[in-house]
N, C-alpha and C positions, 0 to 999 in steps of 0.2 A: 472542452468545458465552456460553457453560456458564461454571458457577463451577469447575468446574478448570481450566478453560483461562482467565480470568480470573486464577488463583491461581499458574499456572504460569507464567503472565507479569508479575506483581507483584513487584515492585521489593524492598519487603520481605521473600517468601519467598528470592529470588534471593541477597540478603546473607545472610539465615540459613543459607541452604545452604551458600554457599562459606564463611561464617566458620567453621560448624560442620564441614564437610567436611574446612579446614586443620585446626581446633584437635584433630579425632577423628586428622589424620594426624602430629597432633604426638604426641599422648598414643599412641596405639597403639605409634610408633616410641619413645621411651620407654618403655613398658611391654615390649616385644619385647627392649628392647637389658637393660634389670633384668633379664628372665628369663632370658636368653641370658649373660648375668653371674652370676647365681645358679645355670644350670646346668653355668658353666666352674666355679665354686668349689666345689658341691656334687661332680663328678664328679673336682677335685684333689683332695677332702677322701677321697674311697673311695678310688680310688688310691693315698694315701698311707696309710690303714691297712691296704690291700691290703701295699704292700709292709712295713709295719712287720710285721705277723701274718708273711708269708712269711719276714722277716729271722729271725723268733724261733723259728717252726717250722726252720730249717735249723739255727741255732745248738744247737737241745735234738736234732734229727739227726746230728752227730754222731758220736757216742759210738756208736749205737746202731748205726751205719755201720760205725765198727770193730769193733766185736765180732758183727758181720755179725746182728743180734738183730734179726730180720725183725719180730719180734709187739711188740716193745716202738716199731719204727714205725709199725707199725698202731696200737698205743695211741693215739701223739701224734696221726695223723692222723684218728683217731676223735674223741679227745679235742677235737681244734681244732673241727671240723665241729661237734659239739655243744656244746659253749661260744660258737664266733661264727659257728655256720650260720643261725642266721635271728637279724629284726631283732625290732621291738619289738610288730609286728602280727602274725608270725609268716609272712613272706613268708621265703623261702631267699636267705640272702646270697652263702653259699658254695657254688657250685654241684660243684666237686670239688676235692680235694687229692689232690697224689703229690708221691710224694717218687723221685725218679732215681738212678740211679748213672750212671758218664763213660759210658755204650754205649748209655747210653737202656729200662733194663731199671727195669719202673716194682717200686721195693722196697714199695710200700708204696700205695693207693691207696684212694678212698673206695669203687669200685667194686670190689666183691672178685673180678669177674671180669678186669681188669686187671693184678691183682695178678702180677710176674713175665713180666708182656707185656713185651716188649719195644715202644715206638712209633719209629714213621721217620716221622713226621710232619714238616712242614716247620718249624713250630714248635717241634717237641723239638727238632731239631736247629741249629735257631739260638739256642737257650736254651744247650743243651750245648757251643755254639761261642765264647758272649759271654762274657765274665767280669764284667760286670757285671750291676745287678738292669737288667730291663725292665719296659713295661706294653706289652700290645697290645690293640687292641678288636675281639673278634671274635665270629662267632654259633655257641651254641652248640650241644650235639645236641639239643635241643627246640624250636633254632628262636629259644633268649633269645638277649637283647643280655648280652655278658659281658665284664671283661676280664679277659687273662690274664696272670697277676705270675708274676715269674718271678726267681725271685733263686740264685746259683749256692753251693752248700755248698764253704767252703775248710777246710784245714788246714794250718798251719803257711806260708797262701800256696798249695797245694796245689789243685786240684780233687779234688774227691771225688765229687761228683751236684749234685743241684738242685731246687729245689723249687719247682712248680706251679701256680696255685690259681687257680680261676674265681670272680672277683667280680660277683654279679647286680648289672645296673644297674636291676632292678627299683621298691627304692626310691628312686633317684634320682627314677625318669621319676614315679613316683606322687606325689611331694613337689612335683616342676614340676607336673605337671597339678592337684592340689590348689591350689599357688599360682595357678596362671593361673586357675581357678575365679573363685577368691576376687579377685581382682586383675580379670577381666572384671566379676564380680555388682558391686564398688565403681563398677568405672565404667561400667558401665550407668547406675546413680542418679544418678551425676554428669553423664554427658551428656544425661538425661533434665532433671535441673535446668540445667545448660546452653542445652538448646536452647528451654525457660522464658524464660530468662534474654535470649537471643539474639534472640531472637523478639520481646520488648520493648526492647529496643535497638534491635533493624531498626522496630519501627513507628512508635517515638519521630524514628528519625533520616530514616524515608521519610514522615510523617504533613505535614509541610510543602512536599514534593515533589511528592502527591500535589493538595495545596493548589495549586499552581502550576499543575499538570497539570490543573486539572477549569475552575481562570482560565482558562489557554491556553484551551483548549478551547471556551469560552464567548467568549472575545476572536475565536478564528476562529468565531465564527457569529454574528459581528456585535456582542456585548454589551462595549459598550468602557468599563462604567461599571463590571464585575472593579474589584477592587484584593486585594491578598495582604496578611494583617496579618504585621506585621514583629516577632517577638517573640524574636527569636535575635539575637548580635553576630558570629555566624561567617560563611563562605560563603555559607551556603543563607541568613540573613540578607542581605545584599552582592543575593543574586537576587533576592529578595523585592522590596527596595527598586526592582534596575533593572526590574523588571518590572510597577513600580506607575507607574514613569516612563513606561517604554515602553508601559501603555495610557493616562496623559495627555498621552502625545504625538502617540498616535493617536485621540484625543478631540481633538483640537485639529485635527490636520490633516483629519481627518471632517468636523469643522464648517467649516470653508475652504473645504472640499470641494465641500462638499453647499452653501455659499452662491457659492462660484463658481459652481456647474451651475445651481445657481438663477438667477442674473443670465446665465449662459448662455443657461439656456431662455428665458427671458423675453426676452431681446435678441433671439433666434431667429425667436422669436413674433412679435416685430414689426418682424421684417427680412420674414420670411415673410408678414407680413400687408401690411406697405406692398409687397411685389412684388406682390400680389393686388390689388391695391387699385388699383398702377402698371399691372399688366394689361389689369384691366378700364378705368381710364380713356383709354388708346392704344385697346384694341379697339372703344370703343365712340366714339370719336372716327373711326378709321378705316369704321366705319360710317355713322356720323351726318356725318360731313362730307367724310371722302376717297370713301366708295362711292356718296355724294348724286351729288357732283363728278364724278365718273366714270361715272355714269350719268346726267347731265344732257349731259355731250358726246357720251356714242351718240348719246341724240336731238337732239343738234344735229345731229350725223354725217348721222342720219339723215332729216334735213329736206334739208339741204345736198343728200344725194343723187337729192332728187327732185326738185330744179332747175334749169329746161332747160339753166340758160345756163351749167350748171357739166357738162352731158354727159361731159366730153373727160374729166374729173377723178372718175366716178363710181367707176371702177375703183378708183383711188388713197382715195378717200372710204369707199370698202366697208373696203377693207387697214387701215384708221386705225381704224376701227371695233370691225372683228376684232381687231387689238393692244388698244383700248382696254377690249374683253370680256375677254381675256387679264387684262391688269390691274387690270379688277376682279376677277374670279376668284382673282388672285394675293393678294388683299388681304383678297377674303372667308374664303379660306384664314387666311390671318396671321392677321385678329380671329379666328378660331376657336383656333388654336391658344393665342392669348395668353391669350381667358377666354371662352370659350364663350356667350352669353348661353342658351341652354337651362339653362343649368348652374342659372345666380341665378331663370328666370325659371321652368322647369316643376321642374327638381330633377335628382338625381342619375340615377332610370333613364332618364330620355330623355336626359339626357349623353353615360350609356355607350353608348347605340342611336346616335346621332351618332358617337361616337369610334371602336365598330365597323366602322359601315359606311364610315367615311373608309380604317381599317384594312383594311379587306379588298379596299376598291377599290384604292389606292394599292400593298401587298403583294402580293396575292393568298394572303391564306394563310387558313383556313377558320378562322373563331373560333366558340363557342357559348356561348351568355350564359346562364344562368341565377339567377333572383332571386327572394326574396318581398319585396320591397317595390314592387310595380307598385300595390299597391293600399295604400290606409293612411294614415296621417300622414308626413311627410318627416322627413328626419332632421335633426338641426343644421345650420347652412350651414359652420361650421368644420368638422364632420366628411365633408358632402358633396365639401370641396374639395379635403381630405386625400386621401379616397380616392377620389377620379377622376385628381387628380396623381401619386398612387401607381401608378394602372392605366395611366397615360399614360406614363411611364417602365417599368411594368415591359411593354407593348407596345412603347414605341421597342427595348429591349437584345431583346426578342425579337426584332425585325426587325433590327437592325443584327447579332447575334453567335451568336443560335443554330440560325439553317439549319432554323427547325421548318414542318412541314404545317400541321399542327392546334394548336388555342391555346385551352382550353378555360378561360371564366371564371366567376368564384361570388360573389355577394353576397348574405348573409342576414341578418336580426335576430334572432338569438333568446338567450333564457337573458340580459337586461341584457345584450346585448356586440353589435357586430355585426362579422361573419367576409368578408374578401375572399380568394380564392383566385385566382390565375393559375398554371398550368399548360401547359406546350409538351413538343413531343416531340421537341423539339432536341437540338442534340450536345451540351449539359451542360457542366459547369467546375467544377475546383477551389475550393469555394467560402472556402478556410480560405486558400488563397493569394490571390486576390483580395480578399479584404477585411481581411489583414494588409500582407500584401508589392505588391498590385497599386498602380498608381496612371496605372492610366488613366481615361478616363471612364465604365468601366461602374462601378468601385469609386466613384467622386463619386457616381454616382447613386443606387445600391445604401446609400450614406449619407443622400445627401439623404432617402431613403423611409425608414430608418430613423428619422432626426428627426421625419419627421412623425407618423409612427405613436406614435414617442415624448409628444412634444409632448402627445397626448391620450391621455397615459396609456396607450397599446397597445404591442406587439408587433408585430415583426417578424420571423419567422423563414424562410432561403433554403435550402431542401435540393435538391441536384441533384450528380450524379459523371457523368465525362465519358460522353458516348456514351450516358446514362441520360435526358433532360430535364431539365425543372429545374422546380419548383415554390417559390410566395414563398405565404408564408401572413400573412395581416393579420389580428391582431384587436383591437376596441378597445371598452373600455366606454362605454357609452350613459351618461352621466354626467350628462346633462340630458333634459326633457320632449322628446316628437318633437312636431314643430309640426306645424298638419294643412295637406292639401294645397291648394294654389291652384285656384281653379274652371281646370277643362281641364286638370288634372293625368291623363296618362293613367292608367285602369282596363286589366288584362289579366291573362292570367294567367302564370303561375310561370316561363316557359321563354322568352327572348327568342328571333329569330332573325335577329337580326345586323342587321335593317333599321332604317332611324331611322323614326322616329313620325311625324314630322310633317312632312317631307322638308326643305326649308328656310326654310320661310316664317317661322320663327321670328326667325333670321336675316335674311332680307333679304327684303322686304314687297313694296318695290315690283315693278312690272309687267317681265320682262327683256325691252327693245325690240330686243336680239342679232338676228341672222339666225340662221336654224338652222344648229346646224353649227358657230358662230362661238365 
């Protein structure tokens, strides 16, 4: 953001503008309504010597009237002209004078070529009509502003003529525009000290607002140790105060917070670890003593069937057998799924080569493994478990929910971190509705993987929209030494293909005395 667009948005310029905006709209309306006052008093003042001058020019008329003495009214009207024709700068006041008789026959006028005209003007003839004085404001033959006095000569109560006279309102208008000058150049200065003035008012009364506003701002990106010094008793005091409250209250529920999630995580941790722990000891019980068990009765099975005197019953001996193959299969199944022992015993790439190839047989849907760590030291046994449970959930939701072909997966170490990707080319989901509002078991599990990844410090991030795929991205830092591999830990290279390593015998050792087929 530019510093004027900064400054156009500041709190302080904004008050100075509108303070200053009102106070220029108060003073100018004041200053307008003075003038406009001064030029109604200035313009009664010429008017009223308009008419006093025209009273006095009719009265010394006259005489001169009856004795019908045309030159001695041209005197008067010369006379007047040059005594109150112009003012004091030598502008023209009186623009003309006549003097009339009752028919509108000018006796007498400034302009000698008038002289003896007769006017039919519409003005002469409502002068000649009215018996009293008037004033009219009209324009005159030059195009000035004038007004025209007009006062009617009596005698004895009589009409006799009337007399004329154009007063420029020249000096009027030059005296206003003089004053409004003078009246603007004043307050120039003063709204220039004004808006001085203004300007430190507005930063005095925004400088502690901005104060709160730079706290906010820091309080939203986490720094809950803000406080606002309280150095006022008004308002913006009163905020100061609740806003030193409102981050020790949020200093306080932070720490709650953050040791609730703690004893959270920690409880998680070894809910998470005693099921692993519960795991492996069912799976490897169901190894070590249910699949003993169960493979010691084939070859009972199998002895019993070669017994002449049990013939009749070979048939029924074989079927008991085959169930009993069934059953353990059923069981070597289960200890896999509970805790793999590839997992604890070669490491995490021959897990995932197990877990694939279970996946692909059981689905049928095409997966592609690829990895660097076939070769190397192993990684932690917490992080190996993390994410082979993360891969094992995020394969079952692809098999149960997204309809995909292809299943493409990624495990790398690099840069301190190591990255799991699973990718399908499924029908995809709303991932902001399902892990707000959903609450079936793809959202439990989509949780679950999230704690774990959490747990060690990682990530979990799920991007996919319907009809698009869906891709879960895992990364987690290497936080501890990688331990080196177990002798027989397999070597290979970069790119899995879906087969397990070591087919089962990790699993299950002994000899299978099944029939083929069984």
């Amino acid at each position: 953001m530019n510093t004027w667009t900064t400054l156009r948005h500041s709190l302080a310029v904004t008050v100075t503008t509108r303070i200053f905006g009102f106070v220029s709209l108060v003073i100018l309306g004041v200053v307008g309504y003075l003038l406009w006052h001064e030029q109604q008093v200035l313009e009664k003042e010429l008017q009223a010597r308009g008419l006093l001058t025209a009273t006095h020019l009719a009265q010394q008329s006259v005489d001169p009237i009856l004795r019908e003495d045309d030159y001695a009214l041209f005197k008067l009207v010369q006379v007047l002209r040059g005594s109150h024709g112009r003012d004091a700068i030598g502008e023209e006041r009186i623009a003309y004078a006549m003097v009339l008789d009752t028919r509108g026959q000018a006796l007498a006028h400034t302009d000698p070529a008038l002289v003896h005209a007769v006017l039919t003007d519409p003005r002469t003839r409502e002068v000649l009509t009215r018996p009293e004085p008037s004033v009219m404001w009209i324009t005159g033959p030059a195009g000035q502003r004038l007004y025209d006095v007009a006062v009617p000569i009596r005698m004895r109560g009589l009409p006799v003529g009337a007399v004329r006279l154009g007063i420029s309102r020249a000096g009027v208008d030059r005296m206003l525009r003089d004053l409004a000058l003078k009246v603007l150049g004043v307050l120039f200065l003063l709204m220039l000290v004004g808006v001085g003035s203004i300007w430190r008012f507005s930063r005095r009364m925004v400088r502690p607002i901005q104060r709160l506003r730079d706290s906010a701002k820091a309080v939203q990106a986490g720094d809950l140790s803000q406080r606002v010094a309280v150095d006022r008793n008004d308002e913006i005091g009163e905020l100061s105060s609740a806003f030193n409250a409102m981050s020790d209250d949020l200093a306080r529920s932070r720490a709650e917070l953050e040791r609730k999630e703690e004893m959270r995580a920690r409880l998680l941790e070894q809910v998470i670890t005693a099921q692993e722990d519960e795991r492996k000891r069912i799976a490897r019980e169901l190894h070590d003593e249910t699949s003993q068990a169960l493979t010691s009765l084939m070859v009972g099975l199998k002895v019993l069937e070669g017994r002449p005197e049990l013939a009749g019953m070979r048939e029924t001996l074989t079927d008991l057998r085959a169930l009993t193959g069934k059953t353990l299969d059923a069981v070597h199944d289960l200890a896999l799924q509970l805790r793999p022992s590839v997992l604890d015993d070669l490491g995490l790439v021959p897990a995932m080569d197990r877990l694939i190839a279970d996946f692909q047989r059981t689905h049928g849907i095409q997966l592609v493994f690829e990895t660097n760590l076939r070769t190397g030291p192993r990684l932690p046994a917490a992080l190996e478990t993390a994410l082979y449970r993360i891969t094992q959930e995020a394969l079952t939701n692809v098999a149960r929910h997204a309809g995909a072909h292809t299943v493409s997966l990624l495990v790398e170490a690099r840069d301190g971190s190591v990255s799991l990707i699973v990718e399908d080319d499924g029908r995809g989901f709303d991932v902001a509705h399902y892990t707000s509002e959903g609450r079936d078991e793809r959202r439990l599990g989509v949780f679950g993987m999230r704690e774990r990844a959490t747990l060690l410090g990682g990530t979990l991030t799920i991007e996919s929209t319907p009809g698009s795929g869906t891709t879960v991205f895992v990364e987690v830092p290497l936080t501890t030494p990688l331990t080196s591999p177990l002798p027989g830990y397999p070597l290979g290279g970069e790119r899995g293909t879906g087969e397990g390593t070591n087919g089962r015998t990790d699993e299950h050792i002994q000899a299978d005395p099944r029939p083929a087929g069984g």
